[in-house]
N, C-alpha and C positions, 0 to 999 in steps of 0.2 A: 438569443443572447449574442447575436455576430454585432462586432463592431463595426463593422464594415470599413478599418484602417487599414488592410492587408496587412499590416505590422507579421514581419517571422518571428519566430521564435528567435532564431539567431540575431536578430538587432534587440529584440527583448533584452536577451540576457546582458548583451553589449550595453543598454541603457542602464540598465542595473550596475555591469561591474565599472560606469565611467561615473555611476552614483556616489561607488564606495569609494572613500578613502585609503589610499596602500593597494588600491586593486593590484594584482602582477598578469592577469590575465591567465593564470595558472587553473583557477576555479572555471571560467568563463570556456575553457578547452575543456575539462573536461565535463562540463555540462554538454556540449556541445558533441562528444561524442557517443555520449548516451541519450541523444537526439538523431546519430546518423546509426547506433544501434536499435533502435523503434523505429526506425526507415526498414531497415533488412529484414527483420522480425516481420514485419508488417507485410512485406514482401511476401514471402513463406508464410505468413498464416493466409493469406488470401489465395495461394495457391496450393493449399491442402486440398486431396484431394485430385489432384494432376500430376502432383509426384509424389514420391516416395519418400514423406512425410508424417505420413500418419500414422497410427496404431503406436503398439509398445515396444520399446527395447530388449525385453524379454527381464533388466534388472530393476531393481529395487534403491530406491535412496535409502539417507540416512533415515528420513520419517518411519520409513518403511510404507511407502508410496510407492507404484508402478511408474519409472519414468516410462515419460512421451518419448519420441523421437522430436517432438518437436522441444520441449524440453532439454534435451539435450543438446541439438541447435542453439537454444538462445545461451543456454547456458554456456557454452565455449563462446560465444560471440561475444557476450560480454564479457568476460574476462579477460579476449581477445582487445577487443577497444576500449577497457580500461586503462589494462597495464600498457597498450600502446601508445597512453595518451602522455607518459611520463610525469604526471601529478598525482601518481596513487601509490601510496605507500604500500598497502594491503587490502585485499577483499577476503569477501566472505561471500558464500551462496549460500540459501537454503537446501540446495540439493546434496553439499557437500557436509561431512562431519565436521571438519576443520576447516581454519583460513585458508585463503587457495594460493601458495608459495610464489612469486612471482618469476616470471623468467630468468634466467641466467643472464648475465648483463644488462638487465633491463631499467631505464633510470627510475629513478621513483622521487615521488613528491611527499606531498604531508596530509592528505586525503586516505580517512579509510571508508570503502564504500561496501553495505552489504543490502543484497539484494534476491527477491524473488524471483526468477529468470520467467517463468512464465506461471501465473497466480490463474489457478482454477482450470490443469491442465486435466484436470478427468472429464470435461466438457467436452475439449477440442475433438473429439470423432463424430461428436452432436452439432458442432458447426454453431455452441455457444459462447458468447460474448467471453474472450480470457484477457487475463493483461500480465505486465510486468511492473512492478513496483523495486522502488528503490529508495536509499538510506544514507546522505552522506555526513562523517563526521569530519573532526579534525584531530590526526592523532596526537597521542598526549606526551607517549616516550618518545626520549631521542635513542642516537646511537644506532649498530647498523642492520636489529632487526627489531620488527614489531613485538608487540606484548597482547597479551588476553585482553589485559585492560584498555587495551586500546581499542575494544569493539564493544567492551562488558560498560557501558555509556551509559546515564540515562538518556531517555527522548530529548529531554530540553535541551540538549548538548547537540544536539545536530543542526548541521547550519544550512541543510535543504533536505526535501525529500519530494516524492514524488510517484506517480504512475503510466504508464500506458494504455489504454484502454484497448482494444483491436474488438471494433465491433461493428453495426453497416457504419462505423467510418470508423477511424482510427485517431483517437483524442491523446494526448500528452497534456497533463495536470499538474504542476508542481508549484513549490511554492520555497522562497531564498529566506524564507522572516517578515514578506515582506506583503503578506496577504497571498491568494491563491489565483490563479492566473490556467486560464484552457487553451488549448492552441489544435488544431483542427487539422490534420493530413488534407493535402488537396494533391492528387494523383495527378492531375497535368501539368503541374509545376515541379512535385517533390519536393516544396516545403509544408513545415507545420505553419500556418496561420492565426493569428489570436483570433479567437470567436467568444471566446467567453473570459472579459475581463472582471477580474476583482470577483470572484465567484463569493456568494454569499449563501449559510446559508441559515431557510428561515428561521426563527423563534424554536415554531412548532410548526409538525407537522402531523399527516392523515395515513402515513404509510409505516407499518413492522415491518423488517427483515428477521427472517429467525427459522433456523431448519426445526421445522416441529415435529420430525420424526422422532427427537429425543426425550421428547413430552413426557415419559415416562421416565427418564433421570434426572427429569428437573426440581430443584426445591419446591415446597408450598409455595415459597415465597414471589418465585418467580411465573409459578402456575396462576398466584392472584394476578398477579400485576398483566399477564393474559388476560386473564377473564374480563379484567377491569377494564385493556381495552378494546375486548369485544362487546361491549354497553355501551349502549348510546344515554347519554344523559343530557341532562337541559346546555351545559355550555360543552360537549366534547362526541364527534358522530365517532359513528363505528368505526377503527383503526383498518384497512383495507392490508392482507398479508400477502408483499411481493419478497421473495427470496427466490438467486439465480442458484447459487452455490460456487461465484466466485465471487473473492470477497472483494474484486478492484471494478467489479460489475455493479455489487450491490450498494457502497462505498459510492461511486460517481452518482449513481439514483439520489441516494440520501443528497450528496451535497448540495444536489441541484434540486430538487424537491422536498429536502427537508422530512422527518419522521425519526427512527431510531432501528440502527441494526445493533444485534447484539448476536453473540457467539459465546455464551453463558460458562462460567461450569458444569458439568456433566455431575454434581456431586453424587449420583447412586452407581456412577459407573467407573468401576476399578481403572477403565483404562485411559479416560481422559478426565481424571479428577481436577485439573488447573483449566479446562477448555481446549481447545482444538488450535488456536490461532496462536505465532508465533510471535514475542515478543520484539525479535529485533529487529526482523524485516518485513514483517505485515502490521502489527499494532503499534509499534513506535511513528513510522513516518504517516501511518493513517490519522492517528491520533492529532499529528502534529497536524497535516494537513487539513484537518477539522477545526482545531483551535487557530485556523489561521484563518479562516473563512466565521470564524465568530460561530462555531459549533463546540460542543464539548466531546471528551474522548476520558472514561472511566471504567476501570477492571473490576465496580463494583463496593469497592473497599479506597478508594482511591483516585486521583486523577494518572493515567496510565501514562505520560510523561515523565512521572517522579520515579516509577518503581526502577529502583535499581537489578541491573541485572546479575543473575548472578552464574548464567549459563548460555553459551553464545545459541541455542539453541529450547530457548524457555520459551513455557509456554503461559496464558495471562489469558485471563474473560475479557472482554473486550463490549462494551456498551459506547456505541459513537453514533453523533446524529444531532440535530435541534437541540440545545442546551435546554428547554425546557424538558422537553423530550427525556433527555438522557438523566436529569436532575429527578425527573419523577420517577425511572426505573429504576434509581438508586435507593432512593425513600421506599420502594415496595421491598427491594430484596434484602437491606439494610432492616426491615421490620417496623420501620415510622410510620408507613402506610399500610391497609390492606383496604381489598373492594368494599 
């Protein structure tokens, strides 16, 4: 999928914001610097391994997760080159309980961004494929400090979102409303390069994602809808099952190959009875990112852009991938369908 334009990202986005109407260039910075934050990240994940980056910090997040040390690198970086970019009003990590207060003197814009600092860090000592994803809104209060509701958003309110890939190369994925757009680290230059425009993806597809060690908390419902597609029938071959176990690895698969990931509810198990995947900073901008590539994104009961959130840290089943795909896993757990 290389275009072979050299097109950067930085004039990308330049083409974009001299698209809009009222651009101030406000947006355009700070995309831009969650472009020179996936530089630095990228940096450090490729030199794991050489320094003294890896393994655990000995504490625990809010999730109640082992943070990484690399983890906690990305994490102050980007907080670092947001709020330095002076167009962000407020963030938000995953790592953290609350929003993350900004500097003292620090100016601020009208942008609130929330974000995964690094998605699928129990990998990183395997040397497997992680990323950073990310969430931007516009905030909605005025006056001189933010509010909950200025994060508590649905999906459809966000006016980009996006990922990092850091894998044998280093991909930047995002998408302004305006379709989904790939852009490609090239290490002798040190910029991203578009290689994959207007990413699409298919109808349907031949690939599940889906941790199947839970097999045993999953509904009938959603045990059929396996079965059915481990059967080959006269119009559908056997479903082939690829799961990394980070969701901005398994997510870039789908988009580009088409299939369906899902991260279910766990309904027999007391402790993730809503699923695993968090609503504001991994299945909001995934979701969106799907629907922007002509893929769909559903928690099941719903299209997972609409749910309203009602905690900056909710959690949501998450079914995204080929709209047929995703249309037919809803028909099975919804009960319309069985094998």
């Amino acid at each position: 999928m290389n275009s072979g334009t050299g097109t950067t990202i930085t004039n990308h986005i330049l083409d974009q914001q001299s698209a809009s109407a009222g651009a101030t260039g406000a947006f355009t910075h700070l995309l831009n610097e969650i472009v020179m934050a996936a530089k630095i990240i990228s940096s450090e994940v490729n030199k794991a391994g050489l320094v003294d980056i890896l393994g655990s910090t000995g504490r625990r997040n809010v999730q109640g997760e082992t943070v990484k040390k690399l983890d906690e690198f990305s994490n102050g970086l980007m907080v670092d080159r947001l709020y330095r970019s002076g167009h962000v009003a407020m963030l938000a990590s995953e790592e953290d309980a609350d929003p993350i207060e900004p500097p003292r003197g620090c100016t601020l814009g009208e942008y609130i961004v929330l974000f995964d600092p690094l998605d699928g860090s129990s990998n990183i000592d395997a040397n497997v494929s992680i990323g950073t994803i990310f969430s931007i809104l516009k905030r909605r209060t005025t006056g001189p400090e933010c509010d909950l509701s200025d994060f508590l958003q649905p999906g459809t309110e966000q006016v980009a979102a996006g990922y990092v890939l850091y894998g044998s190369s280093t991909m930047l994925v995002y998408s302004t409303g305006n379709g989904v757009s790939g852009f490609t680290l090239d290490p002798s230059v040190g910029e991203f390069l578009l290689s994959h425009p207007d990413i699409q993806v298919p109808e349907r597809g031949k690939i599940v994602s889906a941790n199947m060690g839970y097999w045993d908390y999953w509904s009938e419902e959603l045990k059929s809808y396996f079965r059915y597609l481990r059967t080959k029938t006269d119009d559908k071959a056997v479903y082939s099952l690829r799961y990394i176990g980070s969701m901005v690895a398994d997510i870039h698969r789908t988009l580009l190959y088409g299939g369906v990931f899902l991260y279910p509810a766990d309904s027999k198990d007391p402790k993730k009875p809503w699923g695993k995947l968090r609503l504001l900073y991994e299945c909001n901008p995934m979701g969106y990112l799907m629907e922007q590539a002509g893929g769909a994104a559903s928690t099941g009961q719903g299209r997972v852009l609409e749910v309203d959130p009602s905690d900056l840290h909710q959690r949501v089943p998450f079914i995204g991938g080929s709209a047929q795909d995703v249309a037919e896993a809803v028909d099975f757990l919804s009960g319309k369908r069985s094998q």
